[in-house]
C-alpha positions as CSV (number, residue, x, y, z in Angstrom):
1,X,0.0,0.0,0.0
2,X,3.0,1.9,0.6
3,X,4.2,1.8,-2.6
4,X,1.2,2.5,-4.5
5,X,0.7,5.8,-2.2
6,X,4.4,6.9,-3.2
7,X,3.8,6.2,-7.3
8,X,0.3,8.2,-6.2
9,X,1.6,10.8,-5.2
10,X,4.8,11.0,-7.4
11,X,2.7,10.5,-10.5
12,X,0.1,13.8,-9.3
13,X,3.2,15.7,-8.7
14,X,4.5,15.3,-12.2
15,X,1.0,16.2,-13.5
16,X,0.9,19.8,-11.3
17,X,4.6,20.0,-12.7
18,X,3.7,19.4,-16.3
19,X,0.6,21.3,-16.1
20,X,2.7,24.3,-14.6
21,X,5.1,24.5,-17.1
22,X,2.5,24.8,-19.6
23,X,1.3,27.7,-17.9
24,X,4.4,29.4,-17.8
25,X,5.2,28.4,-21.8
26,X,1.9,29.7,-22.7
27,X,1.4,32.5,-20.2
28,X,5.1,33.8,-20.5
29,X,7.3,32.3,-22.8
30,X,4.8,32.1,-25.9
31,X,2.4,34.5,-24.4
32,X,3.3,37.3,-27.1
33,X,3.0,35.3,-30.1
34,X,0.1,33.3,-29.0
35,X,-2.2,36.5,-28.5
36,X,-1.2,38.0,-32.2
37,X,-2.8,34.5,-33.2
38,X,-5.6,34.5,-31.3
39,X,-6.4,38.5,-32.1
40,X,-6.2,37.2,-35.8
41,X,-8.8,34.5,-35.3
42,X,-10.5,36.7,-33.4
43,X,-10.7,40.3,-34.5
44,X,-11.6,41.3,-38.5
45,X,-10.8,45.1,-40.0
46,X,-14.3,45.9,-41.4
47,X,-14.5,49.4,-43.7
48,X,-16.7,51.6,-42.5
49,X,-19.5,52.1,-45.1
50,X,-19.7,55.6,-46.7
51,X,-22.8,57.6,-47.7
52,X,-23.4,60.8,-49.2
53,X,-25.7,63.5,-47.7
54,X,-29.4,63.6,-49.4
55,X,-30.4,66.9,-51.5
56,X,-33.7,68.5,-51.3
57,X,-35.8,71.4,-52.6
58,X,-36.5,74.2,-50.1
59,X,-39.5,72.4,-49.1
60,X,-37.6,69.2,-47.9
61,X,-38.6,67.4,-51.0
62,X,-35.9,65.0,-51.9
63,X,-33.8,65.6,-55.3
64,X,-30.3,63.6,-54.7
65,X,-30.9,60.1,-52.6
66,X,-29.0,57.1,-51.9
67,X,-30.1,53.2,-52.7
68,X,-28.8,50.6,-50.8
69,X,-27.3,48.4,-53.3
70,X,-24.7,45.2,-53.7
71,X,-21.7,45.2,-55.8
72,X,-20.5,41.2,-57.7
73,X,-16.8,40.5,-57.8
74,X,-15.1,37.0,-58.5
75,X,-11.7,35.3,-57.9
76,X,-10.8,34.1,-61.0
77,X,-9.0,31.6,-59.7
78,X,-11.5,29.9,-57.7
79,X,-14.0,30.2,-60.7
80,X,-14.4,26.4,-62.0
81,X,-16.3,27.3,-65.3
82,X,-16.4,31.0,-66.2
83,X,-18.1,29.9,-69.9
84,X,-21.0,28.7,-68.1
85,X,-21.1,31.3,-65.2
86,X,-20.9,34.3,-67.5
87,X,-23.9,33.2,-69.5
88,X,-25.6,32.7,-66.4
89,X,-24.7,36.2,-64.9
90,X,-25.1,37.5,-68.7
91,X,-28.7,36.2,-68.6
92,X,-29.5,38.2,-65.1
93,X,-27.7,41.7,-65.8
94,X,-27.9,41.7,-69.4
95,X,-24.2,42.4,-70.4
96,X,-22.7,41.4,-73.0
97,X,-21.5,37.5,-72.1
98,X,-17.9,38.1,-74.0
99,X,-17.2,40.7,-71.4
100,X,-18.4,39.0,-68.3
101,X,-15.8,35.8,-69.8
102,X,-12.9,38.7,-69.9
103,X,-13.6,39.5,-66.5
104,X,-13.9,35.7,-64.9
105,X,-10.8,34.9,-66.6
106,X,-8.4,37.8,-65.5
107,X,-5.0,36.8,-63.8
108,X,-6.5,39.5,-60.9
109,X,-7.2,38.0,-57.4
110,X,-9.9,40.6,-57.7
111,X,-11.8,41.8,-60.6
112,X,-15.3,43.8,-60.2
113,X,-17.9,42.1,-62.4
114,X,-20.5,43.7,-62.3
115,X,-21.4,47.3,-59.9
116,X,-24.6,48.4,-57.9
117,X,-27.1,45.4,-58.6
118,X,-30.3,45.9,-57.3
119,X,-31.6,43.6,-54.6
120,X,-34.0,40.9,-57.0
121,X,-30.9,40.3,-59.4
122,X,-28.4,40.2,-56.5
123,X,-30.9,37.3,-55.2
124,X,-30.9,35.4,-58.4
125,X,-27.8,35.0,-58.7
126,X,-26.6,34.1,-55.0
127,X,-29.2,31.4,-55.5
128,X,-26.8,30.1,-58.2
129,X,-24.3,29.4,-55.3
130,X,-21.2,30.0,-58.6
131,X,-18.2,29.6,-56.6
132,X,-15.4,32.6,-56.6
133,X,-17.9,35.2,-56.9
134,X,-19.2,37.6,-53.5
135,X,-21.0,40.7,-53.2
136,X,-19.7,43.7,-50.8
137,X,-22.7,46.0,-50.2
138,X,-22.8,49.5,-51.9
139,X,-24.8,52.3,-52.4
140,X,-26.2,54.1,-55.5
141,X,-26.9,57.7,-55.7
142,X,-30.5,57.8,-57.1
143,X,-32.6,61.2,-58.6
144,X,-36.2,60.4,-58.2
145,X,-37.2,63.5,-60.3
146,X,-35.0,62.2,-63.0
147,X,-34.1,64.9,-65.3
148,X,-36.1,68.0,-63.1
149,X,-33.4,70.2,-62.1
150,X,-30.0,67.7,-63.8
151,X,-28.2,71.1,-64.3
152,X,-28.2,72.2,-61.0
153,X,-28.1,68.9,-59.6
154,X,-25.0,67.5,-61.3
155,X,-24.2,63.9,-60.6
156,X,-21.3,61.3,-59.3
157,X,-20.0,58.7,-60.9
158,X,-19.9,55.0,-60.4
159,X,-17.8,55.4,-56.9
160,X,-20.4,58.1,-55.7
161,X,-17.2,60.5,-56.6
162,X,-18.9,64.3,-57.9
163,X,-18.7,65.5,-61.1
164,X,-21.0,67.9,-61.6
165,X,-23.7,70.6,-60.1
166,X,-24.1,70.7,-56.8
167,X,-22.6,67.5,-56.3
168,X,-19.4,68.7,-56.9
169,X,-19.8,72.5,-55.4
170,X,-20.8,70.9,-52.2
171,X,-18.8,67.9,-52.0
172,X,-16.9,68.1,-48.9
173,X,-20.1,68.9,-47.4
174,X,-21.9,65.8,-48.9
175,X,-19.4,63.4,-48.5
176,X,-17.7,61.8,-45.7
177,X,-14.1,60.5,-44.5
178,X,-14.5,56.5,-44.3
179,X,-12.3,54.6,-42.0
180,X,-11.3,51.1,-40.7
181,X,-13.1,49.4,-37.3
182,X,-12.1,46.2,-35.8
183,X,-14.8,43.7,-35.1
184,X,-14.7,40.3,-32.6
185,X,-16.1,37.7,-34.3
186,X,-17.1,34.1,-32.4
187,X,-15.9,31.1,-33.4
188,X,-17.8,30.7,-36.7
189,X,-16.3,33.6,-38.1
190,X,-19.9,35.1,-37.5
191,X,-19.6,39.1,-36.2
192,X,-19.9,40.3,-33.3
193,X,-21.7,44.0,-32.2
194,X,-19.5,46.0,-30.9
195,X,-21.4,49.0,-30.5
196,X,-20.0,51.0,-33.4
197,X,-22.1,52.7,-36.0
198,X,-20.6,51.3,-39.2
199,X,-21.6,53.5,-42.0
200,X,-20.9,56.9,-41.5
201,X,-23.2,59.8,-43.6
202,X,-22.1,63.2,-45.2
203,X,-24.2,66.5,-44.5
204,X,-27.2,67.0,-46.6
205,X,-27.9,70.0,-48.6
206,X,-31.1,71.8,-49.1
207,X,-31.2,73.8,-51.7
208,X,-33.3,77.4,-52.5
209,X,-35.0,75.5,-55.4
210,X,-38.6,75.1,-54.8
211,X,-39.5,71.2,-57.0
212,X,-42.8,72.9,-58.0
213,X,-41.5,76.2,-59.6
214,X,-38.9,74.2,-61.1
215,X,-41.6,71.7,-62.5
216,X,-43.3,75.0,-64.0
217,X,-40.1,76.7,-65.7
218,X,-38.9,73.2,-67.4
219,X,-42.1,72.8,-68.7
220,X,-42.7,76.4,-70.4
221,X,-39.0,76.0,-71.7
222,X,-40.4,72.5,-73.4
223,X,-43.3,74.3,-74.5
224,X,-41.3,77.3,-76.1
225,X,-38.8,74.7,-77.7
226,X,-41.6,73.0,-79.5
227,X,-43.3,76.4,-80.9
228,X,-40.1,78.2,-81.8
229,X,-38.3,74.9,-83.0
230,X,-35.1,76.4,-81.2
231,X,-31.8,74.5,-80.6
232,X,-31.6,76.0,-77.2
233,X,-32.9,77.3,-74.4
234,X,-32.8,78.6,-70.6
235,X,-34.6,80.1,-67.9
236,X,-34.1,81.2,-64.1
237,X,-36.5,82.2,-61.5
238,X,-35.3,84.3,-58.7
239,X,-36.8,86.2,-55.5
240,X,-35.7,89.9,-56.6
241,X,-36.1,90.8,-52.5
242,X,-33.6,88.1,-51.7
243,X,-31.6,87.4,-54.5
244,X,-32.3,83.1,-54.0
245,X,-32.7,81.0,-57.1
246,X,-36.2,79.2,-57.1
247,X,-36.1,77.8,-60.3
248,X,-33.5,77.5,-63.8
249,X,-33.6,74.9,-66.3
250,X,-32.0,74.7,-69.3
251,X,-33.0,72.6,-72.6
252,X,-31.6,70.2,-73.9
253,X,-31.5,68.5,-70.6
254,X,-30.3,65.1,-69.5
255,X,-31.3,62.4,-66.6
256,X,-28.9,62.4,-63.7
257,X,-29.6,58.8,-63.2
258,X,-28.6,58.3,-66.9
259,X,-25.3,60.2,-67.8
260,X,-23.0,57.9,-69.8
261,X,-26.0,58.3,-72.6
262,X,-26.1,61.7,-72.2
263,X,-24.3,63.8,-75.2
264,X,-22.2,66.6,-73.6
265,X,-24.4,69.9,-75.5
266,X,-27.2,68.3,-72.9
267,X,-24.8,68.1,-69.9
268,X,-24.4,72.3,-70.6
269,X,-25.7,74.8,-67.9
270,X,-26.3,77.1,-70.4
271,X,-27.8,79.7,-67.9
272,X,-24.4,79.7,-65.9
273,X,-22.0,79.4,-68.8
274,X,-23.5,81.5,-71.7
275,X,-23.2,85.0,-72.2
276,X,-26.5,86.9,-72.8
277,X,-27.8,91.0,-73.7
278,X,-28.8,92.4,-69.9
């Protein structure tokens, strides 16, 4: 019994031994390059999504808005059929097949397909569970008036960056810095809250324009077009007590929402940039 109480207790020593020098090679010896691995399991650098301010009328009414969109990309390396898969995204977005192909088979790790899909065509083609491709969410600057007010409204271009109008006159107003936040995530990769508001919004801009005046003024130019069969025309409305703009249209005109189809003698603000009798 002796015996069998001193290998007992010899063999429980060893094991707090063992188990204490584990403790000290992970707690102290290893304990710097351990944590770096676990923060890497553990912690993801997320961007921090970026919106542009909103535009309205004087009357709050909204001219320059933001849609909540998704953006397709691919691997081309972890595409196993790019033939079939760009006929299959060709048949959802309606591109041309040929370039979709180019795209899939780029020596690029990362290659944007296709930009801003709208949520029923992003669906469709998650469903076809092609592997290599993802979607990053995005946002789309949208004008619901369409071509009311385009000249002074300007537009962005396909990274929300300004180009024209009031877009561009007010862009550090509109726009925002982005930024970098890290995120825990659990053991499924899934993410964690962490409390952080992770899209960040420019200023928006409300402009002396009143929607309805504006409505009025495009409309007698159309009507004055038509009658006097002229090449050009333009018109602004302005309080003569305050000096503020309420209304000015030019024709020919353009959709915002449209502006790679637009010819640039429609994309002129005439009433800003031509010289006229007093």
């Amino acid at each position: 019994m002796r015996k069998r109480a001193i290998i007992l207790n010899t063999a429980i020593i060893f094991g707090f031994v063992a188990v204490f020098l584990r403790l000290v090679d992970l707690m102290i010896l290893n304990h710097g390059r351990l944590s770096e691995r676990a923060n890497i399991q553990q912690l993801k650098r997320e961007d921090i999504q970026v919106r542009r301010g909103f535009i309205f009328d004087r009357r709050g009414r909204e001219l320059g808005v933001n849609l909540e969109v998704e953006s397709l990309y691919c691997n081309p390396d972890e595409v196993a059929a790019p033939k079939a898969a760009a006929y299959d995204i060709s048949r959802m977005t309606g591109k041309n097949p040929e370039a979709i192909l180019a795209k899939l088979s780029s020596k690029a790790k990362f290659v944007w397909v296709e930009r801003k899909l709208g949520s029923e065509v992003s669906e469709k083609i998650k469903s076809m569970e092609i592997k290599g491709l993802g979607f990053i969410p995005d946002a789309k600057r949208c004008y619901p008036k369409g071509r009311l007010a385009s000249h002074i409204i300007g537009t962005v271009g396909i990274d929300n960056q300004a180009l024209e109008g009031v877009e561009l006159k007010y862009d550090k107003f509109l726009k925002t810095p982005g930024g970098k936040v890290l995120v825990t995530r659990d053991a499924r990769g899934r993410t964690l809250s962490t409390g952080v508001d992770m899209e960040s919004k420019g200023n928006n801009v409300i402009l002396t324009v009143d929607e309805g005046l504006q409505y009025i003024v495009e409309r007698g130019l159309d009507n004055a077009m038509m009658r006097w069969q002229a090449a050009a025309a333009s018109a602004i409305m302005m309080n003569p007590f305050t000096g503020e703009i309420l209304a000015l249209a030019n024709r020919p005109a353009y959709d915002s929402n449209n502006t790679a189809n637009a010819k640039d003698f429609e994309k002129r603000n005439r009433a800003i940039t031509d010289c006229y009798e007093p």
